[in-house]
C-alpha positions, 0 to 999 in steps of 0.5 A: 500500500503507497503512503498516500493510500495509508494516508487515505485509510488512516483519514477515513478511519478518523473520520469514522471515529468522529462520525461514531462519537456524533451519533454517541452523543447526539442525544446529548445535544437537546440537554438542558442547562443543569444546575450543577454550575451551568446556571453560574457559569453560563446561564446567570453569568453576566461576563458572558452576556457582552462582548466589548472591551470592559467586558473582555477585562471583567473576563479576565480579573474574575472567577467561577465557582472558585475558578480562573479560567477566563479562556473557557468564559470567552468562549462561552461568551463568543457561544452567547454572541452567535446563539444566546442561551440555546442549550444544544450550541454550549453542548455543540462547543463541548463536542467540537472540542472534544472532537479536537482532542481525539485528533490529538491524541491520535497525533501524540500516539504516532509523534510518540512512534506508536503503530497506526493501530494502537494510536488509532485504538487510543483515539477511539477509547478516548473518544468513546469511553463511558467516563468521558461522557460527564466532560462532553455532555455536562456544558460546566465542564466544558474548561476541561475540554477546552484546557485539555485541547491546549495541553496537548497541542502544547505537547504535540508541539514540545514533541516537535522542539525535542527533535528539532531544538527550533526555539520557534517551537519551544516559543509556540509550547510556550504560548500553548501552555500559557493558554491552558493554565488561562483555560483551567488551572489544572494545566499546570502539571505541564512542566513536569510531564516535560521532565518526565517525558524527557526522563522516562520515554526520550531517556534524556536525564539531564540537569540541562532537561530541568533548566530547560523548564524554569519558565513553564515552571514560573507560569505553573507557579502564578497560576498555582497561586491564583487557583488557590487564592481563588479556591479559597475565597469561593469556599472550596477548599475543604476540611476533611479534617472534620470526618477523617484524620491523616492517617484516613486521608492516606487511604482516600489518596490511595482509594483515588489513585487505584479508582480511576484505572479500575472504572477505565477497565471495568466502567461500571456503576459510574455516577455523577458523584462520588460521595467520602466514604462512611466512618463505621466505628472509627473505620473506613470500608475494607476497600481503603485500606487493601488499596495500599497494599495494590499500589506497593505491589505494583511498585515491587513488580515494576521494580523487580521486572524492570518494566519498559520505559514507556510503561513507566512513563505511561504510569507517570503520565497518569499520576502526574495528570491526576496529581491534583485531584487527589485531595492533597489539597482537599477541593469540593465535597466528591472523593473522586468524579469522572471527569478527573481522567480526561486528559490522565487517561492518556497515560493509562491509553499509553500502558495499553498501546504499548502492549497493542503494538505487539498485536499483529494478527488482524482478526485479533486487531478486528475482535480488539475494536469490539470494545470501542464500539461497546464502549459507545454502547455504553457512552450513548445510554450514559449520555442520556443521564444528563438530560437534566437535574432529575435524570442526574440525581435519579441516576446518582440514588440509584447507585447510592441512595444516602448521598445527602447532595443528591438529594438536596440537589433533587429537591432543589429541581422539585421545587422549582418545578411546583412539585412541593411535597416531592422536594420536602421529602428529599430535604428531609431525606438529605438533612436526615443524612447529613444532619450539618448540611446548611445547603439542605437547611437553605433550600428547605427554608425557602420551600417553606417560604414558598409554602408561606411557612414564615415561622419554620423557613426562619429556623431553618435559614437560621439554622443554615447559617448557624451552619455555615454562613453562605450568601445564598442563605442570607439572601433567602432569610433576606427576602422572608424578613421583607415579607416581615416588613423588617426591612432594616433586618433585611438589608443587613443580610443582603449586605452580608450576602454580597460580602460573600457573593456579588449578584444582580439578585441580591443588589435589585432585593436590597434596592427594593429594600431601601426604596421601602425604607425612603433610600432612593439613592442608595436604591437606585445605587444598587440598582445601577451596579445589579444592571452592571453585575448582568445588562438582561436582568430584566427585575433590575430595569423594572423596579429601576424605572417603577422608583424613578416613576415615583420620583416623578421621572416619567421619561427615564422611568419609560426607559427602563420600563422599555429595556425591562419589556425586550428582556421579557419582564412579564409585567413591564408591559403592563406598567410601561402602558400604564406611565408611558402612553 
């Protein structure tokens, strides 16, 4: 076969690949925004709504949910300026990307002098694995798609200066990285999968390797720094310290190293969270504590057989990249979640190809491309779960049905969907389950607000807060004590709100609360910033132009009215007819 035909057939088996993928995820398309991050990080995300200059720096010096990662929230931002909040063109982005790192992963397995076979094998597990589906179908995870993609164009292109030594390359490396720490700070392992990749696979131990680093280096330390300080002012960083000592978390960091290559091989009962285990008598469950004992015999056969460089680069390619999600630095309330392996998956897909390239009977190599395709298989039905918040959490108590945020999460959709006494149920399930939850609290107290139960949503906010003092609480407790008509108490927890959190909700509430009280300029301050924190909040413009209206100014308050009108407020035509005409 000439080369051009065995270019021909890799294209056309590549194409096929991603031909396959699109139909695994096509039902992932109509999802809907989920409340797992998406209504933060896309759909209530003021950064995204305007594209101009101010708003390009706002990008830029802000967080979300506790993460700097202004690249994935300008692309987020392009996606709203060509298709507003449609669901299916965030999840088209997704997929695009995902689309960009199977071609990636292939390039990387032939520049790593893989066999056609094994690089095409590697692409389409990464393609299609059922683990992978949480990164592609959940729209908020969409950074480690978008980080993943620079990361490996990075590598591709450090790949390129090892056998050339052109600076240019090293330059463009550079660059890329610096893009991927820009999209998700969990790129900044990069550097030291270059050392390793010298060390381990290239077999270039040198002091001139490590040197050759120092400004990769610098760039991972900054943004080691941001991510911190970021994680700590959302609240992210957890103490597990409370439930498990550190003899405990030993055990969990060696749980985690040994989860994800187990659910890579059997991708079994795979879940949208992963819950800390239980403590039974001062102990963890039996599993913690064998999986120290797994990892040091690995670690003895690798040592006693002196295993191949490249499954030792492999092996080093995996803990590197998952080296940050293993609760050193304990982020989040999950020990382990799927979407940790998309780019680590590369090292495990690394072991595997180097045993593929000994394959050389093609009725072998055609049974072998049966567990792709089972994998697809596996990925489709995957992709159904996340339709939206019940199918999430429906799925999530399948597999465990005490995880307490589970069922917060899921009472949470009740309410919002009028379902009241479904929603009571899974709060009284999850406080019952996790009797220190103060989310659980919090949105109880506001199912009981909406059931104009003002005496036990009080106890509840109350008790939130005695919990844990969080905005969301003071914001709820806020709007119960309006209805109260203690308006000072109310303002005074709207304040403590956005000490805690800034948003356009909150500012338009305190707004109301100061006109109630006769404080029309610091109203109308607040109002002012609400429309700043998000231009299509439609509330902000419609209490704007009702206060102004009261101050005797008809034709600003029409102006308002007017904007309030063309972002649907549903009773600013009705005001807007009665002033203005």
């Amino acid at each position: 076969m000439g080369l051009s035909a065995a270019k021909n057939k890799r294209n056309y088996a590549l194409l096929g690949l991603l031909l396959i993928a699109f139909f695994v995820y096509l039902s992932s398309f109509t999802n809907a925004f989920t409340h797992l991050d998406d209504q933060v990080q896309v759909v209530h995300n003021p950064n995204i709504k305007q594209l101009n200059i101010n708003q390009l720096i706002d990008i830029f010096k802000s967080t979300s949910v506790g993460m700097y990662q202004p690249i994935s929230t300008l692309f987020y931002a392009f996606t709203f300026a060509l298709f507003g909040l449609n669901p299916t063109a965030f999840h088209l982005l997704s997929f695009l990307f995902h689309c960009i790192n199977i071609l990636l992963v292939y390039s990387i397995f032939k520049k790593l002098n893989f066999k056609d076979f094994s690089a095409f094998f590697a692409a389409a597990i990464f393609a299609l694995h059922p683990m992978q589906v949480e990164s592609v179908a959940w729209v908020s995870a969409f950074s480690n798609l978008c980080f993943t993609a620079f990361f490996l164009m990075a590598f591709l292109q450090y790949l390129q200066f090892f056998e050339s030594k052109n600076k240019y390359t090293y330059i463009s490396c550079f660059i890329l990285f610096t893009l991927a720490c820009f999209a998700k700070s969990a790129a900044i392992v990069f550097p030291v999968l270059l050392i390793a990749t010298d060390w381990f696979f290239f077999q270039n131990r040198t002091w001139k390797s490590i040197i050759q680093k120092i400004p990769l280096l610098l760039v991972s330390l900054i943004f080691g720094l941001i991510t911190l300080n970021s994680r700590e002012s959302a609240g992210h960083l957890s103490d597990l310290s409370i439930s498990f000592d550190l003899i405990d978390r030993f055990f969990l960091i060696c749980h985690s190293i040994l989860f994800y290559p187990i659910k890579f091989i059997f991708p079994y009962q795979l879940s949208a969270f992963y819950a800390y285990p239980e403590i039974s008598e001062g102990l963890l469950p039996i599993t913690y504590y064998l999986s120290p004992l797994l990892l040091i015999a690995f670690a003895f056969v690798c040592w006693k057989y002196k295993i191949h460089q490249v499954i030792q680069f492999g092996v080093l390619f995996y803990l590197i990249g998952i080296a940050l999600v293993l609760q050193l630095i304990p982020v989040g309330n999950q020990i382990t979640t799927d979407r940790y392996i998309y780019l680590p998956m590369l090292g495990l897909l690394i072991i595997l190809g180097f045993f593929l390239n000994k394959v050389q009977d093609k009725k072998v190599k055609i049974l072998l491309l049966l567990v792709p395709l089972a994998f697809a298989f596996l990925s489709f039905e995957r992709s159904k779960i996340w339709q939206n918040d019940e199918t999430i959490w429906l799925d999530v108590l399948s597999k465990n049905p005490k995880v307490a945020q589970a069922h917060n999460n899921l009472g949470s959709y009740y309410m919002q969907a009028g379902k009241a006494q479904k929603a009571l149920n899974h709060f009284n399930i999850a406080i019952r389950e996790k009797p220190y939850y103060a989310d659980a609290f919090s949105n109880r107290g506001s199912l009981y607000a909406q059931l104009e139960k003002s005496d036990e949503a009080m106890r509840d906010f109350n008790q939130a807060l005695k919990l844990r003092p969080h905005a969301d609480a003071y914001f709820n407790r806020a709007n119960e004590l309006v209805k109260a008509k203690d308006l000072n108490s109310a303002i005074a927890d709207y304040t403590a709100s956005i000490k805690l959190a800034k948003s356009a909700d909150v500012y338009t509430n305190r707004a109301f609360a100061y006109a109630q009280i006769g404080k029309i300029e610091l109203a109308t301050k607040d109002l002012e910033t609400a429309i700043k924190l998000d231009p299509t909040y439609g509330q902000a413009y419609f209490l704007f132009g009702m206060i102004l209206n009261t101050q005797g100014q008809k034709q600003a308050a029409c102006i308002k009215l007017k904007k309030a009108m063309t972002l649907n407020h549903t009773k600013a035509k009705q005001a807007w007819e009665q002033i203005c005409i």
